[in-house]
N, C-alpha and C positions, 0 to 999 in steps of 0.2 A: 388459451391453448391447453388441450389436457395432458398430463403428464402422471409417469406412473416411474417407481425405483429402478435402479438398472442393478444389476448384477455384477461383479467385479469380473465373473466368466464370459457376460457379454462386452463389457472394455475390451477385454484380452482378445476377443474378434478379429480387432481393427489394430491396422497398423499405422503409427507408430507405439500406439498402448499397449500392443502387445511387448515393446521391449521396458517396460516397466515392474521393477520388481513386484512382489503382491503386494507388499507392507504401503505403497502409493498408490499401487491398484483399487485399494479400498477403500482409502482416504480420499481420491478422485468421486470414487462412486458412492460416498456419502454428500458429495457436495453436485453430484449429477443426476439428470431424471432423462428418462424417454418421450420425449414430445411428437405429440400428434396431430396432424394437418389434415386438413381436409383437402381432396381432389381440387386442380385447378388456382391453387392458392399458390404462392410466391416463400417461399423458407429466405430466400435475399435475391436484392436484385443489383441490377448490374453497378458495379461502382462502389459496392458497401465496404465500409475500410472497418470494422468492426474485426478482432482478434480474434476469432474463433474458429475452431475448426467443427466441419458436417459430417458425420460419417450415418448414411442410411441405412437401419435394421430392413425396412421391409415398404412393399410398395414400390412405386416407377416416379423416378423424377427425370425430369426434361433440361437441359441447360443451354438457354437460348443465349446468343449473341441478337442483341435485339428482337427481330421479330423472325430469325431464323435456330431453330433447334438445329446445333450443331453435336449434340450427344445425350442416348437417355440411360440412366443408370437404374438398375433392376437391383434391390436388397435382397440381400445374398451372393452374390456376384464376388466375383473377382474384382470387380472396378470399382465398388461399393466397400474392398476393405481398407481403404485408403481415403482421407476425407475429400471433399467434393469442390473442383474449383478452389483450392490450396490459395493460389497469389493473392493479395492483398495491394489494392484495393479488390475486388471481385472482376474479372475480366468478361464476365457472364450472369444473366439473373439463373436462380436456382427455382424452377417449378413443378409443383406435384401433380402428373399427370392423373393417381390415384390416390386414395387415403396412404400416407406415407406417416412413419415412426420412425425419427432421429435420434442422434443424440449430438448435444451442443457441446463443447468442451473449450475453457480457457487457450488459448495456442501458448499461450506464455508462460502458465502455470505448467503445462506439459515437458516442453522445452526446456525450464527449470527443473525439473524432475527426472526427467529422461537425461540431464547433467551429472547433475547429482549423483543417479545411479549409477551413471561411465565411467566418471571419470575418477582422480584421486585413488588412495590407497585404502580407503575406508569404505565395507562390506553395509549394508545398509541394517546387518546381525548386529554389525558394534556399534552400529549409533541407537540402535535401539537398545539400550544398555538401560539398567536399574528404575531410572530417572526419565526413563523416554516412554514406559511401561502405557499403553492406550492415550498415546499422544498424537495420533493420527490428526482431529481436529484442531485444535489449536495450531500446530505444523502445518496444514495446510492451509488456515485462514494467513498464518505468516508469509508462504511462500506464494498464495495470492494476491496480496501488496504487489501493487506498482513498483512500488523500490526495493521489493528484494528481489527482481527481475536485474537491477543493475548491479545485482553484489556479485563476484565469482562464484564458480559452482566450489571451486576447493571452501574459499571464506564461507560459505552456505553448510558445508561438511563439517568444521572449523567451528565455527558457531554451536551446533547443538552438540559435537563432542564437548566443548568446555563450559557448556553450562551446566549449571547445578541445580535440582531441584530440594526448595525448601516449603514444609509443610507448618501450616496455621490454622488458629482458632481463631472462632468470631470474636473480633473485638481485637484481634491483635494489631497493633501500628508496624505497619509494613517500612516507610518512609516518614520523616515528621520534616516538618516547615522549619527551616530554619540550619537544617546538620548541612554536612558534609555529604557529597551523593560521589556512592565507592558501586554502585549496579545496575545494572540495567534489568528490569523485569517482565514477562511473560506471566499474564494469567494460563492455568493448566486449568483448575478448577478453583470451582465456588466464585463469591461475587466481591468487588472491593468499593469501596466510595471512599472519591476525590476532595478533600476542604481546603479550605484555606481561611487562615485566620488574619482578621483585618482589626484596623483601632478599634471600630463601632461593635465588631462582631469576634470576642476572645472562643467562641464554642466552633468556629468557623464557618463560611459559606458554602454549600456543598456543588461543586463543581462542576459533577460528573459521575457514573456509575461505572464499573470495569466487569467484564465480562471474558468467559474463555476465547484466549485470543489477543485478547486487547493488551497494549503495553504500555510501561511508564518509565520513568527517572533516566530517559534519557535529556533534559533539557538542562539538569546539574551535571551530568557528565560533557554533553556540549560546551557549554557556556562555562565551564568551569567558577559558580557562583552556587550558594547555596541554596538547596529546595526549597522550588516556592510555593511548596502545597502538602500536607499529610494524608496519607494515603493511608486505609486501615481497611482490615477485612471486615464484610456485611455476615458472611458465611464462615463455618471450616471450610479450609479450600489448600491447595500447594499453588506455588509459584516457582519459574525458573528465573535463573539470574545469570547475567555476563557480567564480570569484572571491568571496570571501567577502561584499562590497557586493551584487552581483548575487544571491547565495546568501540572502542576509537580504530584499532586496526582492522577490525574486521568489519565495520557496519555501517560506520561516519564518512570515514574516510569517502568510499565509491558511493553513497550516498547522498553526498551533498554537491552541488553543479556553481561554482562558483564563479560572477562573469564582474569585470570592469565596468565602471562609470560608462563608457560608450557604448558597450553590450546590451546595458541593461536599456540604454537609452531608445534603444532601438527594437529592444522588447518591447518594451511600451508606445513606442510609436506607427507597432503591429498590431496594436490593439490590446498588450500585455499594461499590470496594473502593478502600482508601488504597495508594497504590504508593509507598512511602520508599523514593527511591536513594541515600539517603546510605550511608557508612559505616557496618559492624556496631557500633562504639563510639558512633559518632552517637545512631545509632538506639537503643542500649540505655540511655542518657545518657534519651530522652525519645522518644518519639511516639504517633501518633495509637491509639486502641485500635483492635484488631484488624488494623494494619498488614503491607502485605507487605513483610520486607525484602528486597530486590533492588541492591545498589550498582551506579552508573550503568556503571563498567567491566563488568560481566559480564548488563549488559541482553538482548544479543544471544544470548550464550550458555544464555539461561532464558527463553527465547519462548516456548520450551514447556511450560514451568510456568506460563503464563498464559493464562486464556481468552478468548476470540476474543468469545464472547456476553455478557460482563460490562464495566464501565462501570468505568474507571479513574481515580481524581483521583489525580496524580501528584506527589509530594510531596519538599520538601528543606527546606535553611535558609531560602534567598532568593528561590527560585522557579529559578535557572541552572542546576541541574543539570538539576532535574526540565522543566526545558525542553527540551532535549537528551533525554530518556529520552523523553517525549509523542512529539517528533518522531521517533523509529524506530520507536514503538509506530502509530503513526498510518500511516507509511511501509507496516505490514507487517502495516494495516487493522485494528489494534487500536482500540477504541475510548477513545481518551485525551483528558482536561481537565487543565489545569495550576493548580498552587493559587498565585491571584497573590499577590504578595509571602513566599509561603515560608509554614513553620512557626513564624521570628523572631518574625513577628507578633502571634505566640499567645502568649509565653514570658509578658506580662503578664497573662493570663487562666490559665494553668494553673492548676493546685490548688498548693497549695503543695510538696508531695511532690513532685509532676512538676519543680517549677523546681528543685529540689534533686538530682534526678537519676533520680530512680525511674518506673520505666515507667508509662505512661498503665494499661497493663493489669491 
């Protein structure tokens, strides 16, 4: 489907974009394109539960209840500034009577945004402040996260006021293996690489690459244990940072979905799956039947050995690790629950076999 740039003056067309300051106006319209269809073709059809909202530049589309056109929308129009077929799932298919030119737009990201900018006592002038200076990208690859959809608009304001931005050279150690973790980090720019150093391997194993956008050192402030990985810039680059208090009030807390042993049990017996991040010995010591092992160090590096349309209860001894594992999974729209108080819990109810060592399976 071809596509060509939008304009921030074309956003501001439609409404509800148009109540968006400009400073998101444009940060929208770097991450949006005008898509082009050809006559006779389908933009969605009836029942599609995808989050988006249609707003039609130009062209005639048709919006059929089945096999009857119950309304057609002309670009430029009045009924055309407003996106098209709004409810969710879609209560109607959306068809192009002639060559039609769209634009697709997150509904959630918007929503977010269009918050953001209403509400609270803060001007979107003062979060742009020193530290915020052509932070449009990064800011909105944040705010298109799944989970920072569940964070309050105030905690969202909150956030990038009291972050701080600190700038680096290649080769500087951002976070090392082993300390204390006091922040939480945002790439702005330049590029970082993830290690970890093991018995076999003292120069480390390289984990992962970081990129604008991308974040870290929340899994030492969750878990309250020390980093398990060094983190060091590839590039010159800046970083922003949350202080670990602020990090836990404002981003943990609404961000993690915590359910009981019977919750969880019922997740999975909808088709949802057990995610043990403990260690392989951990885990072969005892866990739950049909568990995935995944150890919290290498979460990041096996994102893609997990699906996106399945339902995770996330699992450890105490509940701390798999805290920390939920919140990246969540971060990067996973659907993730945490099993409160751990697998510890359970040690009194296993079969007896299990307490002695032998896999659930």
């Amino acid at each position: 489907m071809p596509r060509k740039p939008v304009e921030p003056s074309q956003l501001k067309a439609f409404s509800p974009l148009d109540g968006l300051k400009m400073e998101n106006l444009k940060a929208l319209a770097r991450k949006t394109s005008i898509e082009e269809i050809a006559g006779g073709r389908f933009i969605f059809k009836q029942g599609d539960a995808e989050r988006r909202s249609i707003f039609i530049v130009s062209g005639e589309v048709e919006l059929r209840d089945e096999e009857e056109v119950v309304a057609i929308i002309h670009g430029g129009s009045r009924e055309a500034r407003s996106p098209i077929a709004p409810v969710i799932p879609r209560t109607v298919s959306a068809r192009a009577r002639s060559p039609v030119e769209f634009i697709s737009v997150d509904s959630d990201l918007v929503d977010v945004m269009l918050t953001w900018d209403q509400t609270g006592s803060y001007e979107v002038s003062e979060l742009r402040s020193e530290i915020m200076a052509d932070a449009g990208d990064w800011m909105t690859t944040l705010l298109q996260t799944k989970a920072f959809h569940r964070i309050p608009a105030a905690n969202i304001q909150a956030i990038f006021m009291r972050m701080e931005q600190v700038n680096y050279k290649a080769g500087d150690v951002i976070i090392k293996q082993g300390e204390q973790g006091d922040f939480f980090y945002v790439v702005t720019d330049g590029k970082c690489v993830v290690t970890r150093e093991t018995p076999l391997n003292k120069e480390g194993i390289k984990l992962a690459e970081l990129e604008v956008g991308d974040t870290f050192g929340e899994e030492a402030l969750i878990s309250e244990a020390t980093r398990n990985a060094t983190v060091t810039m590839l590039t010159d680059g800046s970083l922003v940072r949350l202080g670990k208090d602020d990090f836990h009030t404002l981003m943990n807390e609404p961000m993690l979905h915590w359910v009981e042993f019977d919750e969880a049990s019922d997740i999975i017996a909808k088709g949802g799956k057990w995610l043990d991040v403990r260690l392989p010995s951990e885990f072969e010591n005892f866990h739950q039947s049909d568990a995935i092992n995944i150890p919290l160090y290498f979460i990041r590096l096996k994102l893609k050995a997990l699906d996106t349309d399945t339902a995770y209860v996330v699992c450890c001894d105490t509940g701390r690790r798999s805290s920390a594992a939920a919140y990246i999974l969540s971060e990067r729209g996973f659907n993730a629950h945490v099993l409160k108080g751990g697998l510890n819990q359970l040690a009194g109810n296993r079969p007896k076999n299990e307490a002695e060592g032998v896999s659930a399976d």
